[in-house]
C-alpha beads as a LAMMPS data file, in Angstrom:
LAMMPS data file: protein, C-alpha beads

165 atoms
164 bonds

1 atom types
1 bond types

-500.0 500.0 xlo xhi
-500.0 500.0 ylo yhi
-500.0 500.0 zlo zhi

Masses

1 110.0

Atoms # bond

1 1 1 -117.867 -335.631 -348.030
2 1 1 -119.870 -332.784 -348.001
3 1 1 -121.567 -331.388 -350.728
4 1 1 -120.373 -327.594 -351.793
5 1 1 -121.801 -325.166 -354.302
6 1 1 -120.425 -322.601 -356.530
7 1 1 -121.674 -318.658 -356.180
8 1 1 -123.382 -316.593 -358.527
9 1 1 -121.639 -315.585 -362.054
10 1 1 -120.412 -312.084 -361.516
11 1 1 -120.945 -310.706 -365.391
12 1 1 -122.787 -307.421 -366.556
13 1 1 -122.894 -306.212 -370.065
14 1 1 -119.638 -304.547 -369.651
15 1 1 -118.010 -308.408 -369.464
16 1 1 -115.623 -309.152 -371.854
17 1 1 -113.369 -311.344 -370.074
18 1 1 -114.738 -314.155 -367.901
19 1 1 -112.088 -315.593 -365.273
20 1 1 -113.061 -319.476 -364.599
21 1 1 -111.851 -320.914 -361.485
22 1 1 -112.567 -324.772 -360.470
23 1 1 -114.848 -324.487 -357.062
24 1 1 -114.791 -322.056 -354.128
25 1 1 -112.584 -323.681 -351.260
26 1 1 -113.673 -323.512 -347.698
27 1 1 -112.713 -320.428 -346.461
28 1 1 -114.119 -318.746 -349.634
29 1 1 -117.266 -320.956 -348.963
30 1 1 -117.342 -319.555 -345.367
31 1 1 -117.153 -315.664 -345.675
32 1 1 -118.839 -315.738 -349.239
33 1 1 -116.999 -314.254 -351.178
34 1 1 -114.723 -315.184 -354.342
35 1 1 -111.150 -315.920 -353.820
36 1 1 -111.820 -315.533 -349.616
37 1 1 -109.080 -316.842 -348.596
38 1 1 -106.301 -314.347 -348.038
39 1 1 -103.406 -316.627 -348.828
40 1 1 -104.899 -316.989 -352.605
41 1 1 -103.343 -314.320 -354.618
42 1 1 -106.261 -314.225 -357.281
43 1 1 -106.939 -310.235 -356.038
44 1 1 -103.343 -309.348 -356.087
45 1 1 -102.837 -310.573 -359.348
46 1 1 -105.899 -309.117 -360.471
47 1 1 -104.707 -305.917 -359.713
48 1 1 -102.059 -306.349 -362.042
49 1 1 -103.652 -306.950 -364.422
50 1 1 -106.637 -303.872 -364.209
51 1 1 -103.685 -301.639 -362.726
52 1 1 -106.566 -300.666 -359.348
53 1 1 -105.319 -301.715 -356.403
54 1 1 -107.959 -304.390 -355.200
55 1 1 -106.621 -305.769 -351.840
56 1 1 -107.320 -302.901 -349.809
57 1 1 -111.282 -302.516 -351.117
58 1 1 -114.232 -304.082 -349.592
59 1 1 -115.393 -307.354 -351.599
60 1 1 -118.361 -305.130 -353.392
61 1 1 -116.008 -302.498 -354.413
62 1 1 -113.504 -305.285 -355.614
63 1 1 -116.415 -306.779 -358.166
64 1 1 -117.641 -303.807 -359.425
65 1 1 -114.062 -302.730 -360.258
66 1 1 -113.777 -306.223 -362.361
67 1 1 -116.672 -305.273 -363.835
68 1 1 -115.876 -301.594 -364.516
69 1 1 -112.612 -302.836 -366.519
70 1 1 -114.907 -306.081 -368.331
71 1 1 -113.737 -308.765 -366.259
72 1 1 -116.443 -311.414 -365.071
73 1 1 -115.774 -314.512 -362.149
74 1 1 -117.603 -317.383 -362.032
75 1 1 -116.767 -321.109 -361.501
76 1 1 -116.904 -324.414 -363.983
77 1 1 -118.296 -326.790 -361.371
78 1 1 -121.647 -325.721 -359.783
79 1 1 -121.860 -328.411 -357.174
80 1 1 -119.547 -331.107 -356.071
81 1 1 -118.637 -333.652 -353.117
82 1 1 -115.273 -332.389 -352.039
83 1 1 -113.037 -332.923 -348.770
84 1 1 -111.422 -329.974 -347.577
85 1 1 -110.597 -327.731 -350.637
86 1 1 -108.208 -329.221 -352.742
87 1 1 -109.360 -329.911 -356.882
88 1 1 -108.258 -333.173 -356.866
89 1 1 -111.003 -333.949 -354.236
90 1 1 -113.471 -332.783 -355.910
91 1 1 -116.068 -336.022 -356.648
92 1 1 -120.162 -336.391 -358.403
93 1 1 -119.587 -332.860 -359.568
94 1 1 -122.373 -330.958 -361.467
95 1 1 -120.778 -328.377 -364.188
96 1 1 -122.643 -324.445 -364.627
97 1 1 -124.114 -324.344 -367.770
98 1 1 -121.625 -321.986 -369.195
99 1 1 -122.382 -322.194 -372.920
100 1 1 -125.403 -320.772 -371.779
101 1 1 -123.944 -317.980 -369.519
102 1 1 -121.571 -317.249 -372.841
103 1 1 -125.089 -317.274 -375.259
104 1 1 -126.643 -314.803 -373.141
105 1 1 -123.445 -312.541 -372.480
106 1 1 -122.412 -312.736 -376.533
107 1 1 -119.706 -309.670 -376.029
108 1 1 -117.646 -312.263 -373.855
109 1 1 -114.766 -312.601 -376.378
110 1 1 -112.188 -314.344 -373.652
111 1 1 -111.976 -316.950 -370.873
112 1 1 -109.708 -316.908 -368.662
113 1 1 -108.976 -320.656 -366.839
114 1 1 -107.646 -320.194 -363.341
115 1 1 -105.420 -323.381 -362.792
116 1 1 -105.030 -326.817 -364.778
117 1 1 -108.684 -328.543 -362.668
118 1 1 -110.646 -324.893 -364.356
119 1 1 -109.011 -325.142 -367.401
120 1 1 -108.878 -329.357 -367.904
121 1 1 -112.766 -329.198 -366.920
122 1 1 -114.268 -326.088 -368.652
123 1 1 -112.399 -326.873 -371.751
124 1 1 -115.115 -330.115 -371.672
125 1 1 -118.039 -327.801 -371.034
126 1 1 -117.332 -325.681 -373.630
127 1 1 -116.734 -328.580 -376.034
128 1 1 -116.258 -326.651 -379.736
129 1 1 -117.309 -323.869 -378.538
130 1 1 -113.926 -323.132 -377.202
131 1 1 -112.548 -322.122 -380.430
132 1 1 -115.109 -318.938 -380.812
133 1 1 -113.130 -317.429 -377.846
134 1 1 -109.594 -316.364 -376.950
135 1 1 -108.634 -318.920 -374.366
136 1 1 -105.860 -318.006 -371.698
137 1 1 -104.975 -321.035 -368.745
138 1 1 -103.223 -319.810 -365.769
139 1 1 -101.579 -320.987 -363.009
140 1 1 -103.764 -321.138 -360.108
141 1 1 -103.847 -318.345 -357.827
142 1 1 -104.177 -320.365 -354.645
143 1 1 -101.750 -321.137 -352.075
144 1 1 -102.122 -324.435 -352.991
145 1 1 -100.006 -324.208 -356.469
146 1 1 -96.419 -323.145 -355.450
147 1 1 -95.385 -321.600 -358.652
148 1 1 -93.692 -317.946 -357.247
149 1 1 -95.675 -315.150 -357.354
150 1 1 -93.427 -313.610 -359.837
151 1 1 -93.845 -316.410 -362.493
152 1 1 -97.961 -316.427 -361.704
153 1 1 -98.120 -312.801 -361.987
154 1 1 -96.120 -312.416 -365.213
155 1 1 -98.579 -314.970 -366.891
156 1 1 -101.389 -313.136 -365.108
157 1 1 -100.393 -310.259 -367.144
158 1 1 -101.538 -311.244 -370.197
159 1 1 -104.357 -310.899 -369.783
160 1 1 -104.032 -307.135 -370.108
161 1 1 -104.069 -307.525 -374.384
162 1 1 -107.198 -309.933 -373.858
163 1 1 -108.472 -306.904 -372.146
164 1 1 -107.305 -304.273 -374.682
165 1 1 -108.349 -306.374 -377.836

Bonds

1 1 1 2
2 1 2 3
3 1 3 4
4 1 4 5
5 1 5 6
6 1 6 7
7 1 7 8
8 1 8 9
9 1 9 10
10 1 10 11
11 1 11 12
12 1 12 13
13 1 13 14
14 1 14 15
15 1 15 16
16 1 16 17
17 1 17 18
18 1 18 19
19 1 19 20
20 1 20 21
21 1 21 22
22 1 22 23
23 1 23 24
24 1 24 25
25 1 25 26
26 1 26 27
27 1 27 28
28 1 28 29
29 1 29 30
30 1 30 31
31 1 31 32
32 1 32 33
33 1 33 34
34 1 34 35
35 1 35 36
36 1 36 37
37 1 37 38
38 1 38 39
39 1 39 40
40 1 40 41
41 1 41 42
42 1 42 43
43 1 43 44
44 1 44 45
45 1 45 46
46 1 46 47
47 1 47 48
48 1 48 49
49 1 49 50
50 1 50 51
51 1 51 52
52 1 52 53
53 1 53 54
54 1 54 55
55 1 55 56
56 1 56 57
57 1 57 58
58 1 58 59
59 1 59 60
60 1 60 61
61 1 61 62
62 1 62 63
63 1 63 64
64 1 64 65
65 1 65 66
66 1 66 67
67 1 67 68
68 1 68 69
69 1 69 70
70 1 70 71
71 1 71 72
72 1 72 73
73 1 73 74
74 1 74 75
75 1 75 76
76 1 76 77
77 1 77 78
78 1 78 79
79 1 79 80
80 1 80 81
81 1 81 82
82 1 82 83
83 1 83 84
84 1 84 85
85 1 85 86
86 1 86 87
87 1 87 88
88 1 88 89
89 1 89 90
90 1 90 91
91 1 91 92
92 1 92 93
93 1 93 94
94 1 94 95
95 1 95 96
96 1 96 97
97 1 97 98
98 1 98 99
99 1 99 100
100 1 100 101
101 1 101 102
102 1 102 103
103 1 103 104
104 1 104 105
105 1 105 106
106 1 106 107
107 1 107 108
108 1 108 109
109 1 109 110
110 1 110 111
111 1 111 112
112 1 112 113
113 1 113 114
114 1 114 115
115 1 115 116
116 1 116 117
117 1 117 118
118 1 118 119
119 1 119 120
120 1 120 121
121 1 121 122
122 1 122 123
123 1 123 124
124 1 124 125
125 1 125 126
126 1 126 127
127 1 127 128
128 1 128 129
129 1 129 130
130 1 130 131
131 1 131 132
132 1 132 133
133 1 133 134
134 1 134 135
135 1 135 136
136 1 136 137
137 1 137 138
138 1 138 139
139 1 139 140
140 1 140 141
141 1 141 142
142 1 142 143
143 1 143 144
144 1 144 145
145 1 145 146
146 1 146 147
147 1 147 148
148 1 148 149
149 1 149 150
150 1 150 151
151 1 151 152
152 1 152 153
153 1 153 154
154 1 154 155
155 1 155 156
156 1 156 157
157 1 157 158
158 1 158 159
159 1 159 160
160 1 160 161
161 1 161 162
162 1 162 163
163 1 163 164
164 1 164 165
């Protein structure tokens, strides 16, 4: 299995939300970029939820406009052994030190899990901590989870009143 590693957080001072996914997958991994693959629908529904369309932009456009409306990406597992892309192949992983992303960035209020392997894991991270914050767990936004796009987008959409709060 080959070992894989998580990108940088994507948080400024503006971050009040921070979207948690699991681990990059391999086509993510291979152009760099969060949520590469075009099948996930992670941009789509982030769109949605900001209400600025972010399919069509370039990936630096895309992150600054998640930062220009206080949403942050990063991932709970900084390294892992993992087999293709799937969570549930992820093995010997090694989490980010998030409570110490969320001490430095106090005016995160909200986390936002994307999918049950985020949410399951970064729950354990956080420990306690958890309760200080709104927590929201999604359904995942990759191709992988078949839930319709209609049922993943209207639970994407809450997180518009995490974002107006």
């Amino acid at each position: 299995m080959t070992l894989k590693r998580c990108f940088d957080p994507v948080v400024d001072h503006r971050t009040r939300l921070l979207v948690l996914g699991s681990l990059p997958g391999d086509k993510s991994l291979a152009v760099q970029e969060y949520y590469g693959n075009r099948q996930n629908k992670f941009w789509l529904l982030m769109s949605e939820v900001i209400g600025v369309e972010l399919v069509p932009l370039d990936y630096a456009s895309r992150l600054e406009a998640l930062l220009a409306h206080g949403v942050g990406l990063w991932d709970v597992v900084a390294e892992a052994h993992r087999k293709g892309s799937l969570d549930s192949q992820i093995k010997q992983r090694n989490d980010n030190d998030l409570l110490g992303l969320l001490a430095r960035h106090s005016q995160i209020k909200a986390i936002a899990f994307n999918g049950g392997t985020a949410g399951r894991l970064g729950l354990k991270v956080l420990g306690a901590t958890a309760t200080g914050y709104s927590i929201v767990e999604l359904p995942s936004s990759s191709p992988a989870h078949t839930l319709s796009y209609a049922d993943k987008a209207r639970q994407w959409r809450t997180l518009r009143s995490v974002l107006a709060a």
